[in-house]
N, C-alpha and C positions, 0 to 999 in steps of 0.2 A: 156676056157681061158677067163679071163675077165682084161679088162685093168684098169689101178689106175693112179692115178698122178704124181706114181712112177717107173711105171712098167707093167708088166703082170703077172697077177696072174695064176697058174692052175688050172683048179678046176674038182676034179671028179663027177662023173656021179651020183655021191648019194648026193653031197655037191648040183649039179645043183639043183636036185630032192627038197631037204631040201630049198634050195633058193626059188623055185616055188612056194612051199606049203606055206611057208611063205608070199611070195608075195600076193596067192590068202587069204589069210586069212585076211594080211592087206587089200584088196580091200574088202574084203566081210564086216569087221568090219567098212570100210570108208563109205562103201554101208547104213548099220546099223546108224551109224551118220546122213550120209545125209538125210536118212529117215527121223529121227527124228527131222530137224532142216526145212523139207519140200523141201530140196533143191531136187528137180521131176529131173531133166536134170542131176545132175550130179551122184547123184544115179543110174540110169539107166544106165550112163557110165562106174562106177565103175563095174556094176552087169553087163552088157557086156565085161569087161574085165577079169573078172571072168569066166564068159562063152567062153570067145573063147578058153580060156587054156585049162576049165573042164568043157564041155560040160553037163554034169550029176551030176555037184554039186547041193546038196540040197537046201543047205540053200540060192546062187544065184537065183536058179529056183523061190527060195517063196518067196525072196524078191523083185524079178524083178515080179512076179505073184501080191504081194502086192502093187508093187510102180505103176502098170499098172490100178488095179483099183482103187485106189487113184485118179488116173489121169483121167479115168474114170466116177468117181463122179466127179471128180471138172467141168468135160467136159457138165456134164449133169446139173449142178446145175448155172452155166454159161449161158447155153441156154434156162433154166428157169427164169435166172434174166433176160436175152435178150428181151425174149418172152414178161415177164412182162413191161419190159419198153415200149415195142413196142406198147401193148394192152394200155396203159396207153395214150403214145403219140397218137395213134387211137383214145382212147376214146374220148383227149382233141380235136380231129380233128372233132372228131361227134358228140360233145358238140358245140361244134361249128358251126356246120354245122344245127343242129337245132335251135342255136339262128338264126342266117340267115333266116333259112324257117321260125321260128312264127315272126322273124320282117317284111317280107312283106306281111303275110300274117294277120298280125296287120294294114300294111296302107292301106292294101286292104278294110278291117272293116272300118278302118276310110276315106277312099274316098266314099267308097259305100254309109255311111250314109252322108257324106256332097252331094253327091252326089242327094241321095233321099231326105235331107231335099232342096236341090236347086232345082226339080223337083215341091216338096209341093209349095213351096214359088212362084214358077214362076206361078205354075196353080192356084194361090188363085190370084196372079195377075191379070192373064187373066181375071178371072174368075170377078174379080171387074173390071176390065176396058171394061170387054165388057156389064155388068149392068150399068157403067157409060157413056155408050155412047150411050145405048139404053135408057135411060132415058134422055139425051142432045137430042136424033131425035126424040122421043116422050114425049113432055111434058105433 
């Protein structure tokens, strides 16, 4: 029995049958569309509606087989661009991390040598003030 706007219909047990088939074919061809226009989610739903009337239809079976590794690949190609970002943002973290190390290891160079020339300079000081004061206590 199916109800209308008008009423109730009867409907026999072959007309139900012929209703079904119908139905699943339009899902499987809606399935077929969705496919090809990319829509993942609602493919799957159509080919699940398919499947739960006829468990062992073919062409739901291959199409929800196909819409799966579609999904599949995209899942993998996803976490290869991830990856790639990731190593990217690291790299610019460890590019960075060694300008850091050769800059102090650059002022390290240039203390050491102000350092060593202020050592020179002090000991040639010395070095004249104690011949000038040895020459002041012995004329």
């Amino acid at each position: 029995m199916m109800e209308s706007g008008a009423g109730t219909v009867e409907l026999s047990t072959t007309e139900l049958q012929d209703l079904l088939e119908d139905r699943m074919k339009v899902y499987n061809n809606l399935a077929l569309a969705q496919l090809k226009i990319s829509a993942h989610e609602a493919a799957l739903k159509s080919v699940d509606h398919v499947l739960k009337c006829q468990p062992n239809n073919a062409k739901a079976l291959y199409r929800k087989g196909k819409e799966l590794s579609k999904l599949i690949l995209k899942s993998k190609r996803e976490a290869r661009n991830e990856r790639d970002l990731y190593q990217k943002m690291l790299g610019q973290a460890q590019k960075l991390e060694q300008k850091t190390k050769v800059a102090p290891t650059a002022q390290n160079n240039e203390s050491s040598k102000i350092m060593m020339w202020g050592y020179l300079v002090g000991t040639i000081l010395i070095g004249v003030v104690g011949v000038a004061i040895f020459r002041y206590n012995n004329p």
